[in-house]
C-alpha positions, -999 to +999 in steps of 0.1 A: +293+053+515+266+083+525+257+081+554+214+079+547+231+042+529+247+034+559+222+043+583+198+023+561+219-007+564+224-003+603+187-007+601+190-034+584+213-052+605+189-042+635+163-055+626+178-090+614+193-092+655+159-083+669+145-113+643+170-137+653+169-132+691+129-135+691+139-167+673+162-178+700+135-169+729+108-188+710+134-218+710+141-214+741+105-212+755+090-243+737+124-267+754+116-252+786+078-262+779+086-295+765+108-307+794+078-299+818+055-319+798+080-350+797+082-348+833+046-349+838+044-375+814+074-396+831+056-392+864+021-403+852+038-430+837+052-442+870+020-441+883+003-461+857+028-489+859+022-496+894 
């Protein structure tokens, strides 16, 4: 393999981690941001039942 083919594919490779760990992050973000809002919502529920 030459290495401007390799290189190329390290790119490649790269790029597809950087992809899939924005992926994770964005994941991550929207649980953190949906367990807040269920808490509000448990709260507010609370309060409207009594």
């Amino acid at each position: 393999m030459n290495a401007e083919l390799e290189y190329s594919i390290m790119q490649h490779h790269a790029a597809e981690l950087r992809r899939a760990a924005a992926d994770q992050r964005r994941v991550r973000e929207a649980r953190k941001g949906n367990r807040s809002e269920r808490r509000h919502r448990s709260v507010l529920a609370r309060l409207i039942a009594s």
